[in-house]
C-alpha positions in Angstrom: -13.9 -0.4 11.6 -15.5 2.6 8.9 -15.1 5.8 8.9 -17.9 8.4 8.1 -17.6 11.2 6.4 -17.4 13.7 9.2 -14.0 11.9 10.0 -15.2 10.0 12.9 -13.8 6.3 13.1 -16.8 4.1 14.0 -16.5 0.9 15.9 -19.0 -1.8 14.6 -18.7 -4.0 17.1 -18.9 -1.4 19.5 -21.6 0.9 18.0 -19.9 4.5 19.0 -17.6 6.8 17.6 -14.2 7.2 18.1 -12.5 10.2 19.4 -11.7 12.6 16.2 -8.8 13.2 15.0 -7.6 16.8 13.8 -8.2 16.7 9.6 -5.7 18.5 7.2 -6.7 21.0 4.5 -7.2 18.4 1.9 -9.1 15.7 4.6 -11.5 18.4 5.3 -11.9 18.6 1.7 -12.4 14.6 0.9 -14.7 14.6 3.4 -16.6 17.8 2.4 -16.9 16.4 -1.1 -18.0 13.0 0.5 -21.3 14.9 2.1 -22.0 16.5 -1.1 -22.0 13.3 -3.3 -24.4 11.7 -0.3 -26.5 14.3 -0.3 -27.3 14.4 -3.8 -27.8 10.7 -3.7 -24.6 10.2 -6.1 -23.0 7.3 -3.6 -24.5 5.7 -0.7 -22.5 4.9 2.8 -22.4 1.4 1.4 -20.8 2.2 -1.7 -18.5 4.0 0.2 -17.7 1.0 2.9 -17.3 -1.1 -0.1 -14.9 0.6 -1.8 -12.6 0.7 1.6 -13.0 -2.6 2.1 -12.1 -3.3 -1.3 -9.0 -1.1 -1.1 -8.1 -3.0 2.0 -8.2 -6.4 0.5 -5.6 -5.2 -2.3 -2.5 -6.7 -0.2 1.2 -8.3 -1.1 -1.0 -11.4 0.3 -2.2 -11.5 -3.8 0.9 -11.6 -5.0 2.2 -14.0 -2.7 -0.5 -16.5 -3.8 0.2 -15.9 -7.8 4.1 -16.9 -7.1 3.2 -19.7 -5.1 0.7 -21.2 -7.4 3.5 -20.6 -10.3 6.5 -22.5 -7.6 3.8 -24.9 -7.8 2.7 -25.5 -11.2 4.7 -25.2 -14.0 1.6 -24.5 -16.6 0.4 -21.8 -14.1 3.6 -20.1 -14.3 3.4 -19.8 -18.2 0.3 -18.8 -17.8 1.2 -16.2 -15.5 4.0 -14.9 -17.8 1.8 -15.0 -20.8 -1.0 -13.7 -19.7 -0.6 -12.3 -15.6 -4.5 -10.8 -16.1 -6.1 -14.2 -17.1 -3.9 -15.8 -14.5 -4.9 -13.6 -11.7 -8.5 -13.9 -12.8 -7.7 -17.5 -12.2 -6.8 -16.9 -8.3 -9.6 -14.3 -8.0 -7.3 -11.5 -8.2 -9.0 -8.4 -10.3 -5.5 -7.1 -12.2 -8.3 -5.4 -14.9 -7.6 -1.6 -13.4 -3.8 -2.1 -14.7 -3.2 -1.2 -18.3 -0.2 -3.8 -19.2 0.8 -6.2 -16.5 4.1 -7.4 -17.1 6.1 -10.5 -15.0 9.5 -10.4 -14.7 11.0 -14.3 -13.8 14.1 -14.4 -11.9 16.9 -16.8 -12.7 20.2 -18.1 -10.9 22.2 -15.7 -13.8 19.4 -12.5 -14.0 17.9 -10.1 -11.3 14.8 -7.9 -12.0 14.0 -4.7 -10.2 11.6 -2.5 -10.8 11.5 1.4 -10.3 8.8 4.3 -10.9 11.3 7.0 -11.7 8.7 9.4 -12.3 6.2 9.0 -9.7 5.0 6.2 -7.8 3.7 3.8 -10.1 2.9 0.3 -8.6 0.7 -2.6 -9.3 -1.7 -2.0 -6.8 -4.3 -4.5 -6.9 -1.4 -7.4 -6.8 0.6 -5.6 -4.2 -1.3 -3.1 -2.1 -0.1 0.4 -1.6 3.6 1.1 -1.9 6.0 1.4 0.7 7.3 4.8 1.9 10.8 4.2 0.1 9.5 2.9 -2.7 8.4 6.5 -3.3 11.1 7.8 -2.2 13.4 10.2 -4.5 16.6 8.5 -3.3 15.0 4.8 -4.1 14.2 5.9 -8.0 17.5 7.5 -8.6 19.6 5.2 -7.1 17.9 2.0 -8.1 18.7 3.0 -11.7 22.3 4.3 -10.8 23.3 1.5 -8.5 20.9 -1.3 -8.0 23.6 -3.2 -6.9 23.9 -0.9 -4.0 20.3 -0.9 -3.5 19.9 -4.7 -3.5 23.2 -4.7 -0.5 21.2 -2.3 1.4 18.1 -4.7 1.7 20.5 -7.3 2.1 20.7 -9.0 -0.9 24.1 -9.6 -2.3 24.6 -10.2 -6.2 27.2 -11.3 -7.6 29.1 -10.3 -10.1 28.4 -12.6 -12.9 24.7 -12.1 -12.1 23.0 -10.0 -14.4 20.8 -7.3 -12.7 17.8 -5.6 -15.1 15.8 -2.7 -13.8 12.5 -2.1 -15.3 10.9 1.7 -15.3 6.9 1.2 -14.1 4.6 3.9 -15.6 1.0 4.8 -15.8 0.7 2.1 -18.9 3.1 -0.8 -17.4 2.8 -2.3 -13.9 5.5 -5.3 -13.1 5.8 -8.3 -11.1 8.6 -9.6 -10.2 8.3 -13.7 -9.7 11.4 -14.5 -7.5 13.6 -17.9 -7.4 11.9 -20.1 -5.5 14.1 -21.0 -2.5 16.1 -24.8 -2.1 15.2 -27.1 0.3 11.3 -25.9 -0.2 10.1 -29.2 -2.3 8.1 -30.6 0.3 6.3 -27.2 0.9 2.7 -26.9 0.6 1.6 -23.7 -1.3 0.9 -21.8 1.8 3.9 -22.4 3.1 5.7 -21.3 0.1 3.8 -17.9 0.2 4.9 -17.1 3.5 8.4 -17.3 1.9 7.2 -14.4 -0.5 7.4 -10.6 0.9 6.5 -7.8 -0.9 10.5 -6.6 -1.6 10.7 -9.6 -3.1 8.2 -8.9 -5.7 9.5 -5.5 -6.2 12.9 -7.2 -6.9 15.1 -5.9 -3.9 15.6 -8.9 -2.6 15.1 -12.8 -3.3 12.2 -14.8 -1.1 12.9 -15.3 2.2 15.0 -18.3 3.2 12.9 -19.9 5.7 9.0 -19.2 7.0 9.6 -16.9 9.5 9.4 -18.0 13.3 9.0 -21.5 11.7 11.4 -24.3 13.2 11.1 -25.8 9.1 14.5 -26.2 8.0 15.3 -25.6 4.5 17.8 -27.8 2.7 21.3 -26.5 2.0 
């Protein structure tokens, strides 16, 4: 699927347009700008495909792999803590767009979360675009005031002699949080252990999941 820049949604496989949809204010504009820049030869449709497809490919998927690999290999993980840009380079993950990349390791007695109080500030490239909450003016004040709460309303409970850290992402710090890797999951291969990884998770909300979802895999107690 692309999209050309009179806002028609073209069908590859197909080879016609789809029925247009009505553009706001600043669509009209995007698009208006787009014709300008191919008309004076600035961009070309392919640069244009290739940067959507690019922005498409940036996914929690990426994260998912980097906490994996670290579940997997303990030199990895110090890597990734040291260094999360080298280490992503590693996986073929581009992290180079983020000024300072920071990961933030769980443990059984500490709980990161992160927050953009500000804005919306989010490592995109490791985790796609942010979720609607995540954005949200309720999520950034409340998951400095009460991240307890927060966490309870994802469903995570903490306990009380857990320690729960929240970390403030800006326009010069991105973060990662690298949950606890579940029990029961040695025999996992590394895919399997990034199914177990969701997005919240890496945004410090709530721990991995439990079990691969819609899997009959039964993790230990």
């Amino acid at each position: 699927m692309s999209v050309d820049p009179s806002g028609k949604q073209t069908n590859e496989a197909h080879g016609h347009p789809h029925p247009k949809h009505e553009l706001s204010y600043h669509a009209k504009r995007i698009y208006a700008i787009c014709e300008l820049l191919l008309e004076k030869k600035i961009i070309t449709r392919e640069d244009i495909q290739t940067q959507i497809e690019y922005q498409e490919a940036r996914s929690p998927a990426n994260g998912a792999k980097l906490v994996a690999r670290a579940w997997t290999d303990a030199k990895f993980k110090a890597r990734l803590i040291a260094d999360p840009k080298a280490a992503c380079a590693e996986m073929g993950i581009d992290a180079t767009s983020l000024n300072e990349f920071v990961v933030l390791e769980n443990s059984e007695k500490v709980r990161h979360m992160v927050v953009c109080t500000l804005c919306s500030c989010y490592p995109r490239p490791i985790l796609g675009r942010p979720p609607d909450w995540y954005k949200s003016l309720n999520y950034r004040a409340r998951a400095v005031n009460d991240p307890r709460g927060v966490m309870r309303e994802f469903g995570q409970e903490v306990g009380a002699d857990v320690e729960v850290r929240v970390h403030d992402s800006t326009a010069d710090i991105r973060y990662l949080v690298l949950p606890l890797r579940p029990r029961g999951t040695d025999g996992f291969s590394e895919q399997d252990l990034a199914k177990l990884v969701t997005r919240d998770s890496m945004i410090g909300v709530v721990d991995a999941l439990p079990a691969i979802p819609g899997s009959p895999k039964k993790l230990l107690a």
